[in-house]
N, C-alpha and C positions, 0 to 999 in steps of 0.2 A: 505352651507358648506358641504362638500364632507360626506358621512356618516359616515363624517372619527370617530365616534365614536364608531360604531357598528364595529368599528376596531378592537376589541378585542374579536372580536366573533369567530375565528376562530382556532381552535388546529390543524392545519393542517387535524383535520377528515375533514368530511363536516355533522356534526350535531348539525346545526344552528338555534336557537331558537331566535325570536324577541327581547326578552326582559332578555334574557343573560346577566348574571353580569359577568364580564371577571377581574380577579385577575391579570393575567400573561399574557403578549404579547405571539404568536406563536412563535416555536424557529425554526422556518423557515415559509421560503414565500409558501401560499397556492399554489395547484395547482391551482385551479377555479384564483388566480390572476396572476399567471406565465401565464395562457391562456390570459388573458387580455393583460398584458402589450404585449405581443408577436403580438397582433392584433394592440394595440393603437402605439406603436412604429413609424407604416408606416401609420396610420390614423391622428395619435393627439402626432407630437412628443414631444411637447412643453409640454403638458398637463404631460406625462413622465418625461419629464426633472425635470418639477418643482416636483412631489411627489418623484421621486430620489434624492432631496435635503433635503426633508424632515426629523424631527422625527418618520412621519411612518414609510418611507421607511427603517430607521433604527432598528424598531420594530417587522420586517415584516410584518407590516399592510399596506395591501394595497385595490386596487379598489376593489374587492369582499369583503372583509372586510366590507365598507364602504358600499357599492350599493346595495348588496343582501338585500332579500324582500323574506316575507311571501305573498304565494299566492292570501292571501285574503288581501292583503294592495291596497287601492283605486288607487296607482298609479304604480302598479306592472304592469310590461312586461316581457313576454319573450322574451329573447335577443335572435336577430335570430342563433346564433354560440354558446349559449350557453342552458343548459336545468333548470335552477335553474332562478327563476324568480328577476329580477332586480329594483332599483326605479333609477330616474333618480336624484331624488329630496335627498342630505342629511340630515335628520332633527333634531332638537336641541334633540326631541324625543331617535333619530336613537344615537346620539351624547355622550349622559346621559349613556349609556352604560359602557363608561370609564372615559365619566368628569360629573361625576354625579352632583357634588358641583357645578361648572361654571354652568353646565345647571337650576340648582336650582335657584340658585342669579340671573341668568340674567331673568328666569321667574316671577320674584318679583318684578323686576324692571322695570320702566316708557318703556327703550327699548322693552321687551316685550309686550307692552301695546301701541306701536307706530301707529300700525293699526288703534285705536280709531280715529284719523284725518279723515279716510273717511267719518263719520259722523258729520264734521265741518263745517262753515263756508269758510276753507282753501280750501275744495275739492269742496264745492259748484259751488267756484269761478272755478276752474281747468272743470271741470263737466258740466258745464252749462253758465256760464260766459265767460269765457275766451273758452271753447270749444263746443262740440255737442255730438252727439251720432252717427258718421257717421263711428265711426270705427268697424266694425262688424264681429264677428269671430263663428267658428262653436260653441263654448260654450256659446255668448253673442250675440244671432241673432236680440234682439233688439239694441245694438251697447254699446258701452262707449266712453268717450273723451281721444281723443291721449294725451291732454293734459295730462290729468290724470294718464295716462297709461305711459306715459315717464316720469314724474314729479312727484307727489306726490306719487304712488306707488312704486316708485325705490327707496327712500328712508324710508317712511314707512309702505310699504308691504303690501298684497293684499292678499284675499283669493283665495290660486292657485286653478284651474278649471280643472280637470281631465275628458277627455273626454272618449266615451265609447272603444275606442281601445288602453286605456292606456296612451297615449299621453297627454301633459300640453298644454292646449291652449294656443296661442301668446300673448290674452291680458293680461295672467299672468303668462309667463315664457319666457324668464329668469328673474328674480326676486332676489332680494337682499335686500330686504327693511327689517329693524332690526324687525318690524314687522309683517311678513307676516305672513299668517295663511297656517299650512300647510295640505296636505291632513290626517295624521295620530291626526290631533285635536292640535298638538303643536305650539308654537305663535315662531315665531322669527328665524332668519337665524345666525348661526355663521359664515355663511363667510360674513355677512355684513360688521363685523370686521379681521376675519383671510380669507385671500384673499386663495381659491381652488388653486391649490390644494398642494402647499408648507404650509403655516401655518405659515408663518414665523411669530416668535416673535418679530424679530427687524423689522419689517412692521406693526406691530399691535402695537408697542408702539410709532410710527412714529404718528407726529400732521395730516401731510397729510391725511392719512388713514381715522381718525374722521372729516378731511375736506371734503369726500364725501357727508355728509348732513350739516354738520355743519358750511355754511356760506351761503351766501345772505343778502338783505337786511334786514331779520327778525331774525336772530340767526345766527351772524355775527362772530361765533366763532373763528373761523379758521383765521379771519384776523384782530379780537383785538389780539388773538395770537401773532402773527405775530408782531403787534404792541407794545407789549409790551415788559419789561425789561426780560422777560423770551424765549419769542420767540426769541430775540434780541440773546441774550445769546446763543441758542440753535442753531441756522443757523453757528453763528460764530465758535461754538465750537461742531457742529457735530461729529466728528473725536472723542471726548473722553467720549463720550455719552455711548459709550460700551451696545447698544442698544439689540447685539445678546447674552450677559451672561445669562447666565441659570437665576442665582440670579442676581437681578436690585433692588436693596435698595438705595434709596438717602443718601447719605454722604457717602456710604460704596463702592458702585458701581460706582456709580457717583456720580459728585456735578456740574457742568457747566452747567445744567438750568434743569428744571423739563418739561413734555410735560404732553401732555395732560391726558396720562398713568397713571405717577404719581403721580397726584392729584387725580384722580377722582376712581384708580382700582389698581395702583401697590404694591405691600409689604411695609412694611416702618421696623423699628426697631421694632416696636411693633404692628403693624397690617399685615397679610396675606394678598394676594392679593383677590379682591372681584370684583365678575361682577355684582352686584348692582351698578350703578354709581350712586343711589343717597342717596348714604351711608354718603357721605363727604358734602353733599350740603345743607346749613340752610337756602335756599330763593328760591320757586320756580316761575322764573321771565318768563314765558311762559305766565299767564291769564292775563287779562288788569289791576288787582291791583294783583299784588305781596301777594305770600300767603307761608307761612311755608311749609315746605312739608311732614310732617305729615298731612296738613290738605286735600291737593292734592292726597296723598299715600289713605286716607279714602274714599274720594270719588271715588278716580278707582278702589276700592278694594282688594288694594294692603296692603301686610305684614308689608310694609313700615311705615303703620298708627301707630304704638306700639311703634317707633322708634323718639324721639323729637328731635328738630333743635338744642338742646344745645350735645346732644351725637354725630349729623353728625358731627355740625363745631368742635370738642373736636378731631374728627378725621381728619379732615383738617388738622385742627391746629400743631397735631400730623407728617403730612404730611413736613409741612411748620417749624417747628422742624429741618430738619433736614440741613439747612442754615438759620434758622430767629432765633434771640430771640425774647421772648414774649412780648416787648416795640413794635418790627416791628407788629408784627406778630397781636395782639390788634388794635395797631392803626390800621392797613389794616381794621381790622373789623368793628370798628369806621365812618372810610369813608364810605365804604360800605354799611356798616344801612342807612346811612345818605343819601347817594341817592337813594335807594330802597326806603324810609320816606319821599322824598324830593319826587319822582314819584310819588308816594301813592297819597299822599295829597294836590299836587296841581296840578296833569293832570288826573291819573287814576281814583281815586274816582268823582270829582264833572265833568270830561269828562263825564265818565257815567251817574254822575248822570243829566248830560243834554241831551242826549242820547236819554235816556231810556224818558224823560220827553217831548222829540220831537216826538217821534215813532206814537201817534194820527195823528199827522199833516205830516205824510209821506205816500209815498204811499205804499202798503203793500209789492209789492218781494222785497225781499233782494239785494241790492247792484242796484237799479234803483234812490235810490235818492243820491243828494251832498252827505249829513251828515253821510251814510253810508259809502262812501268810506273815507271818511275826518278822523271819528271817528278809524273805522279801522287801518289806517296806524299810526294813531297815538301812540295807543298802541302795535296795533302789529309788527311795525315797529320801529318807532322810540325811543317809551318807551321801546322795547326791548332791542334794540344796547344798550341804557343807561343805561340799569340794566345791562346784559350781561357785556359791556365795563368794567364797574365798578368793578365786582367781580373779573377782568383778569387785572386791574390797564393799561388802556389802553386808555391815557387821551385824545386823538385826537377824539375815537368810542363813549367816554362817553359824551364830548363837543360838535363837531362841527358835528356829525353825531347823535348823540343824542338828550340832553338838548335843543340844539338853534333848531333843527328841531322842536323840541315839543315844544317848543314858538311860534316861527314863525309860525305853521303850529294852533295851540290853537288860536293865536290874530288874523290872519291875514284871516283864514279860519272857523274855526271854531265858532268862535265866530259870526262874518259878517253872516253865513248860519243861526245860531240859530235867528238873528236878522230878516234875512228876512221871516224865520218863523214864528215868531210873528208875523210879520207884514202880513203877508199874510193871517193868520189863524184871525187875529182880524177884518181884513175889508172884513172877509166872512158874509155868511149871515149862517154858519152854526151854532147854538149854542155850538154842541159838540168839532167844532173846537175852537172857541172861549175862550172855557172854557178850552182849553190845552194850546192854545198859552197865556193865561192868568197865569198857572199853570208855562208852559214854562220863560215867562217874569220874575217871580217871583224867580224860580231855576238859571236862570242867575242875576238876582240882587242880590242874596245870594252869586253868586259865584266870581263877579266882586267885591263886597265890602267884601270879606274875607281880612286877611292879607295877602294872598300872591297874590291877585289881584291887588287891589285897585290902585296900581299905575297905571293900565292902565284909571282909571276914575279921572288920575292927583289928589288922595286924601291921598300921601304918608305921613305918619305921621311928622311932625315938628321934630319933635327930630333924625327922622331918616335921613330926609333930611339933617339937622344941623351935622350929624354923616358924612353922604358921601360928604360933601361940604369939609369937615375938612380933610378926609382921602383924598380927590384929591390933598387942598394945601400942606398937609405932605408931599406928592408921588411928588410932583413940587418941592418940596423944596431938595427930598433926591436926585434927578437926575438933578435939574437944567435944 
C-alpha cells in the first residue's frame, strides 16, 4: 500500500521524522512531491492519474509523503534525481501515521497473521509437492518453488528480502499478500485490500476485491457469494449500492444487498467501522473440526482470545438488523450451527480420528500416501465449501459441492483406503504394524456403527426406517 500513511508527515518544511504523528494534512503539495509527479507524469502516467483521483491527492499528500524513508530503514534508496532517501515498500508501519486505529485492528487480526501458511501443510504442498526449488534469485541462492512464489505468497505474504543495494528481491517483490512481513518488522499490506495508488473506497467495499484470495476450491467465498440471495441481489442492484459515499451504513445508505464489506468491517447504526474481520465471526471454519474463534484467536496470539463467539455473532447479528428481524435473522443461525455440528461430528472429528489411527501403517513424507490426500481434501476442501457455504446460505456450495462430496468422497475413498490398511497391516509379519491395523479396525468399527454411520453396514434403525418408508408414501400421495 503506497506509504500513503506516512502521508501526513509533511508541512511543507522537509523535517521528516519516521514516526510523526500528523494532526493536520499539508496545506499545500510538498516540493520533494511536485519533483515526483513532474518525473512520473512521462515515466508512470497511470500511476498519476490514479493518486490524482484520490483522497490524497486531495490532502495534498502525495508520493513523498508516502515513500520517504529514514536512512537507516533496511529497504531505503537513494533515488537517483532525488537527495532524501526513498522506500519502495508502503507499510501498514509507514501507514499508522495517519490511520493509526485501521492499522491497529488489522494487526490483531487473522489478516495480519496470514503469513503463518508458509509453515503448513498448504505451502508444503506448493514447496516441495507440487514444485521445487529451481527458482533461484540473488537473495534465495538455494532457490524456492514458483509455485509458491505465485501462489500462496501472493495472497498470504512473504517475508520481503532486501538485498544489499537496496533493492527487493523477485521472489518477494511485488507482493500483496495480506500477510506479508515487511522489512520495518510490520505484518500485512494495505493495498492487499486498497488497490495503490487511488484508495478507492467503492473498490475496497466491492465483493470482487476480497475475491483476490478468497475463492477456489478451499475458501470458496467469493462464489457462494455470488450464489447467494445477497450476491444475487447485489449484481442486480449495483447502481444503488452507493458504494463511493463517504458514510455506507445499511438501511441508511443503502439497503439492495450487503457485500462482503458490510458484514465482516463496515459501520452499522451502532457499530464503527473495524478492520478486525473476525470481530463478527462465531465459527472458525478453516481447521478440520470447526472451533470458536476465541479459541483459534488464543492459539495465534491474538487480542482476539478476550473476545467470545456470543459478543462477535451479537455483532453480526447487529449487522443483519439492518434488513432482518430477529425470527430471520435466529433461524439463519440455527441452520448454521446445524451444519457446522453436522460436519463436526460425523466427517471432521471421527475422519481424524482415523487418520491419526492410520499414520503407523503409512509411510512417513507427508502427501506420499492415498489417505493423505484423501483425508486432506476432505476437510480442507470440501468440509470447507460446506461450512463456508453455509454461513453465506448458498444451498447449491453447501450440497452438492459440499455435504455429497464429503459422502461420496468418506464411503467411497476413504473408508475402502482405511480398509485396505488393515488389511495390509494384518497379514504383515510386522507386530507393530499389526498392532495398529488392529487399533485401526477397531476406530473404523466405532465409527461405521455410530448413529450417523450405521446405515452404511445396512443396520438402520426399524423405527427410522418405518419413518422414511412413511414420509416417501406421504410425498407420492401429496404430488401423485
Amino acid at each position: 500500500m503506497l506509504r500513503s500513511i506516512l502521508a501526513v508527515i509533511c508541512l511543507v518544511t522537509v523535517s521528516f521524522a519516521a514516526t510523526a504523528s500528523v494532526k493536520t494534512p499539508p496545506s499545500e503539495m510538498s516540493k520533494e512531491t511536485k519533483k515526483c509527479v513532474a518525473c512520473h507524469k512521462k515515466k508512470d502516467p497511470g500511476l498519476v492519474q490514479m493518486w490524482g483521483s484520490s483522497k490524497h491527492y486531495r490532502a495534498k499528500v502525495g508520493c513523498f509523503e508516502c515513500h520517504q524513508a529514514d536512512a537507516k530503514d533496511a529497504d531505503a534508496f537513494k533515488h537517483k534525481k532525488g537527495k532524501q532517501p526513498i522506500s519502495i515498500i508502503v507499510s501498514p508501519k509507514d501507514c499508522s501515521n495517519c490511520h493509526e486505529k485501521e492499522v491497529k485492528e488489522v494487526g490483531e487480526s487473522h489478516h495480519a497473521a496470514a503469513g503463518n501458511i508458509l509453515g503448513s501443510l498448504d505451502n508444503l504442498l506448493a514447496e516441495v509437492i507440487e514444485g521445487n526449488s529451481a527458482f533461484i534469485t540473488e537473495g534465495f541462492p538455494q532457490g524456492n518453488s514458483a509455485a509458491a512464489v505465485n501462489g500462496c505468497w501472493q495472497c498470504h505474504g512473504a517475508p520481503i528480502k532486501v538485498l544489499e543495494d537496496g533493492k527487493l528481491d523477485p521472489a518477494t517483490w511485488p507482493n500483496t499478500g495480506i500477510g506479508r512481513i515487511n522489512p520495518d518488522g510490520s505484518k500485512g499490506a494495505c493495498t492487499a485490500c486498497h488497490q495503490r495508488h487511488e484508495f478507492s473506497v467503492a473498490q475496497a467495499r466491492h465483493p470482487d476485491t476480497c475475491g483476490k484470495c478468497h475463492l477456489g476450491p478451499d475458501h470458496p467465498q467469493k462464489e457462494i457469494y455470488e450464489e447467494s440471495k445477497h450476491g444475487i441481489s447485489f449484481f442486480a442492484n449495483i447502481d444503488k449500492m452507493n458504494l463511493d459515499n463517504e458514510k455506507w451504513i445499511p438501511g441508511e445508505d443503502y439497503y439492495a444487498a450487503p457485500t462482503c464489506a458490510t458484514c465482516h468491517m463496515s459501520a452499522t447504526r451502532k457499530q464503527n467501522v473495524t478492520h478486525d474481520v473476525g470481530m463478527r465471526i462465531s465459527w472458525n471454519n478453516r481447521p478440520p473440526v470447526s472451533v470458536r474463534p476465541e479459541v483459534s484467536d488464543k492459539k495465534m496470539g491474538l487480542p482476539g482470545a478476550s473476545v467470545n463467539w456470543e459478543t462477535r455473532r451479537d455483532n453480526m447479528k447487529d449487522v443483519c438488523s439492518a434488513c432482518h428481524n430477529d425470527n430471520f435473522v435466529d433461524g439463519f443461525y440455527q441452520q448454521y450451527d446445524g451444519l457446522v455440528e453436522l460436519y463436526n461430528e460425523k466427517y471432521g472429528k471421527p475422519g481424524g480420528a482415523l487418520y491419526k489411527a492410520a499414520k503407523p501403517l503409512l509411510k512417513p513424507a507427508k502427501f506420499s500416501n492415498k489417505l493423505d490426500w484423501i483425508w486432506f481434501e476432505l476437510w480442507h476442501h470440501e468440509g470447507r465449501r460446506a461450512r463456508h457455504a453455509a454461513s453465506m446460505q448458498a444451498p447449491d456450495y453447501t450440497h452438492w459441492h459440499g455435504t455429497y462430496d464429503l459422502a461420496k468422497h468418506m464411503y467411497t475413498k476413504m473408508v475402502p483406503e482405511v480398509e485396505h490398511l488393515i488389511a495390509a497391516g494384518l497379514a504383515s509379519k510386522d507386530a507393530r504394524k499389526i498392532k495398529a491395523a488392529k487399533h485401526l479396525k477397531a476406530e473404523l468399527n466405532k465409527m461405521l456403527n455410530s448413529k450417523d454411520h450405521k446405515w452404511y453396514l445396512n443396520k438402520m434403525d426399524a423405527k427410522e426406517k418405518a419413518r422414511r418408508k412413511k414420509a416417501a408414501a406421504d410425498f407420492k400421495a401429496r404430488y401423485k
